[in-house]
C-alpha positions in Angstrom: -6.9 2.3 -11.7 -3.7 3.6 -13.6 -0.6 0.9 -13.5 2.8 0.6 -15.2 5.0 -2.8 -15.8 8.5 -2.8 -14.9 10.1 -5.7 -15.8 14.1 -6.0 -17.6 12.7 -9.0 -19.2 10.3 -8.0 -22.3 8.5 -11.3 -22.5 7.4 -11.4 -18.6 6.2 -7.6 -19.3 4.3 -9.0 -22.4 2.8 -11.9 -20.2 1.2 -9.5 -17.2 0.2 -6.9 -19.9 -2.0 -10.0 -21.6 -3.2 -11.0 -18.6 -4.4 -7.3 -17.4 -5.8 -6.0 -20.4 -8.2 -8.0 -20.2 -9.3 -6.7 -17.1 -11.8 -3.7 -16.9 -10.5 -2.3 -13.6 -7.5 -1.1 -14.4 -5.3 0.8 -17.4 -1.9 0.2 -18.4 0.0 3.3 -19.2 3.6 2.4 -19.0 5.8 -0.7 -19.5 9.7 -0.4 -18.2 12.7 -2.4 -18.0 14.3 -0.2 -15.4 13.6 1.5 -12.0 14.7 4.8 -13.4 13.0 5.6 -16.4 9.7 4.5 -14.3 10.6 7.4 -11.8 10.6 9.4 -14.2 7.9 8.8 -15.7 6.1 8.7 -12.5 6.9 12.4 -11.8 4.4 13.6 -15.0 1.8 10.6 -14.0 -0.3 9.5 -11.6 0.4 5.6 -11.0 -2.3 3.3 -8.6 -0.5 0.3 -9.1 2.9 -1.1 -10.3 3.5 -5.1 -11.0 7.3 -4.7 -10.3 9.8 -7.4 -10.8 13.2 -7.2 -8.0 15.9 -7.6 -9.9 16.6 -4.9 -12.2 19.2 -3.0 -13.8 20.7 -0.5 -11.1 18.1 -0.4 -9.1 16.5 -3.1 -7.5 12.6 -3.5 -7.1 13.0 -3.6 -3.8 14.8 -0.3 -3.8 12.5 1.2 -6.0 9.5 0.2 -3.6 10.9 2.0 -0.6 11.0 5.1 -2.9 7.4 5.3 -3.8 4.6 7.2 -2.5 2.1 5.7 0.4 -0.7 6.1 -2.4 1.0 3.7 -4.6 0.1 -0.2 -4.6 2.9 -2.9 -5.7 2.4 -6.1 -6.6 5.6 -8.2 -6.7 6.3 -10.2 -9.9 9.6 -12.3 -9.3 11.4 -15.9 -10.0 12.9 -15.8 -6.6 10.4 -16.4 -3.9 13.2 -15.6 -0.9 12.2 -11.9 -1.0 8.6 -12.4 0.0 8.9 -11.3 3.3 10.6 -8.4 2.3 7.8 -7.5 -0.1 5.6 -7.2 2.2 7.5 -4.9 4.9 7.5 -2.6 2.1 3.5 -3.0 2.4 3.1 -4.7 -1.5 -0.4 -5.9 -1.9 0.8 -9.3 -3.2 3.7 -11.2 -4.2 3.8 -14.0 -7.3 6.2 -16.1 -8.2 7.0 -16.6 -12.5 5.8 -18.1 -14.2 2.2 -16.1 -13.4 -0.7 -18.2 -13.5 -3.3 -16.1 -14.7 -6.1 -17.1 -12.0 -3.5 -15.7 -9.7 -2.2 -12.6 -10.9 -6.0 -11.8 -11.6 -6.5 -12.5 -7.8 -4.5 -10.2 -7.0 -5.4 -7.4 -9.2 -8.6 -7.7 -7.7 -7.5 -7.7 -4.2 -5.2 -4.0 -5.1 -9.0 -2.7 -6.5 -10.7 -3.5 -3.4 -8.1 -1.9 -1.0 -7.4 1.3 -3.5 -11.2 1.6 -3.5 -11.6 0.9 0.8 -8.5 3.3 1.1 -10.5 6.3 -0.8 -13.8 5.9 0.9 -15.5 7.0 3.7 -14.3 4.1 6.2 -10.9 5.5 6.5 -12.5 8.0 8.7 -13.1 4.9 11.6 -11.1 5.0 14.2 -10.8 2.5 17.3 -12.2 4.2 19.9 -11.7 1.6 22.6 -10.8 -1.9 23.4 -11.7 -4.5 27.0 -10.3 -7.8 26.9 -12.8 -9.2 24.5 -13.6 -6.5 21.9 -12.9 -3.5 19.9 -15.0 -0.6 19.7 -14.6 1.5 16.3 -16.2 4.3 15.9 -17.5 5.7 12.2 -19.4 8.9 11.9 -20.9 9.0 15.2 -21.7 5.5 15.9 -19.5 3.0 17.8 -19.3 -0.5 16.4 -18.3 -3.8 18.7 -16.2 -6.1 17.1 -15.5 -9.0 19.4 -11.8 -10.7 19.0 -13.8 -13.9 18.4 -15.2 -12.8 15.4 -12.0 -11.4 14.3 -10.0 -13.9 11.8 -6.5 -11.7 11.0 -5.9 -7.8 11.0 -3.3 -7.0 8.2 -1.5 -3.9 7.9 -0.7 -1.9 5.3 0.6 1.8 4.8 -0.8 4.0 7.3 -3.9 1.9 7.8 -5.4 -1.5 9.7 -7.8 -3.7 7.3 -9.4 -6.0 10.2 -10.7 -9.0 8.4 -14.0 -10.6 10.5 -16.3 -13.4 9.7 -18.4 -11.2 8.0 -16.8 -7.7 6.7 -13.4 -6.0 6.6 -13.1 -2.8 8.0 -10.9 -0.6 7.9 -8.9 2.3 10.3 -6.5 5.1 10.3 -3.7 3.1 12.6 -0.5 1.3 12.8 -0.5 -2.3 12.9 1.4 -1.9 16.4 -0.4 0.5 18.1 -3.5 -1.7 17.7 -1.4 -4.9 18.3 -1.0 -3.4 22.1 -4.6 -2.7 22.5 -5.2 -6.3 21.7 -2.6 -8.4 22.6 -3.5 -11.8 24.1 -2.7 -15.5 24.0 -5.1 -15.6 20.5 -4.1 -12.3 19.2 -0.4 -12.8 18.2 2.1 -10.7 15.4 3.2 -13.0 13.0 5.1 -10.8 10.8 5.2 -7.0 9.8 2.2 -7.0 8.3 0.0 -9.3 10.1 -2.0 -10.0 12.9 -3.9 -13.4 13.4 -6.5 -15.2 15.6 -5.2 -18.9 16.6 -8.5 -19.9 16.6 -9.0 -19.3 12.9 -5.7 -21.0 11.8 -6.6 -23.6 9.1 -3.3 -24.8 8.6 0.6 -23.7 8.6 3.8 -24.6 7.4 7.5 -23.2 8.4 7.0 -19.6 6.0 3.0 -19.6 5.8 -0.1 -19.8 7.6 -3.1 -20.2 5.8 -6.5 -19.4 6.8 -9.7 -19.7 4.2 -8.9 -18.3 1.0 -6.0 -16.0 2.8 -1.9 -16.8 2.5 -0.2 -14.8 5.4 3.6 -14.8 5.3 5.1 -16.5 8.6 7.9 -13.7 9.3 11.3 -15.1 10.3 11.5 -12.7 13.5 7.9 -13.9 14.6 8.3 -17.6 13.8 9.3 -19.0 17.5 6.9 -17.4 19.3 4.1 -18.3 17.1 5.3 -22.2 17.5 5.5 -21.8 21.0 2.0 -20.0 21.5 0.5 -23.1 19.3 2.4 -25.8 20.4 0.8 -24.5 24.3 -2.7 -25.6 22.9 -2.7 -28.1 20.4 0.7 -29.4 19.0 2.3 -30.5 22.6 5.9 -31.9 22.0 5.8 -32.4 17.9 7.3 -28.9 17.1 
């Protein structure tokens, strides 16, 4: 994978670029201080992945985001950690907070190689084909598959495309995170932000902006935070929250 740095501060450009090179996967080709001169160099080269601070000169990060191709992967380097919901409405694969801790950033370098490698294969050809109240059916080549909700531990959304994450795969469908939310809506099922769908019953723990489940962080949106306390406080929490 081909990624640029753009960063107005040279030693946090420095500190990802020492962190990535290391890393077979992917090639650095670029290293900015501005939104601009990234564009433009963008136009002549083909970019999989940009770590992209948000505030910069004239144009924010965030502003740059929303200008970028669907193909494109972002993950978020920052010292402010109130934009992360943001982030991820404009479908970044991660979000970390400076000062980068290597084991992290690495994380998520590995995470944008997964999906840029799950997004160019053949599995973007599934579709759902169906749905009752207790299973999907997807359909890949000319087979039909039966997930059960059960099984299901969170769907997440990004671009044009569903990852659904079970207890023993993630697979992955042409669709909006909404039109698949309707198919599967139910007391378990719920939206908890932009991004995100997740089973109750897999819910390790939560706090007010995250809700953790295994290895996976899933951002608590701001819009979805009252119902998802009053769906759980229904079946476990009773008159705490």
């Amino acid at each position: 994978m081909n990624c640029i740095i753009v960063d107005d501060e040279p030693l946090a450009r420095e500190g990802v670029l020492s962190i990535v090179s290391d890393i077979g996967s992917i090639q650095v080709i670029g290293s900015f201080s501005n939104a601009l001169t990234a564009l433009d160099f963008m136009k002549h080269n083909p970019v999989d992945l940009i770590f992209l601070d948000i505030h910069l000169p004239q144009v924010t990060g965030l502003e740059f985001a929303a200008q970028l191709p669907k193909e494109t992967l972002i993950i978020f380097t920052t010292a402010y950690p109130q934009y992360a919901l943001k982030s991820y409405e404009l479908d970044a694969i991660d979000y970390l907070l400076k000062p980068l801790e290597k084991e992290r950033l690495e994380k998520a370098v590995n995470k944008a190689v997964a999906y840029k490698k799950l997004l160019s294969a053949e599995t973007v050809k599934n579709t759902i084909a169906g749905n009752t109240t207790d299973f999907l059916l997807i359909k890949s080549d000319r087979r039909y598959y039966k997930v059960p909700f059960q099984e299901i531990r969170f769907i997440e959304g990004l671009k044009d495309y569903i990852f659904i994450h079970t207890n023993k795969q993630k697979l992955i469908t042409a669709m909006n995170l909404k039109t698949v939310h309707l198919k599967i809506a139910t007391k378990k099922m719920i939206r908890v932000s932009k991004s995100y769908i997740v089973n109750m019953d897999h819910i390790d723990s939560f706090d007010n902006h995250t809700i953790y489940i295994g290895e996976f962080e899933i951002p608590l949106g701001e819009i979805f935070r009252k119902d998802f306390f009053d769906n759980y406080s229904k079946g476990t929490l009773g008159s705490e929250l």
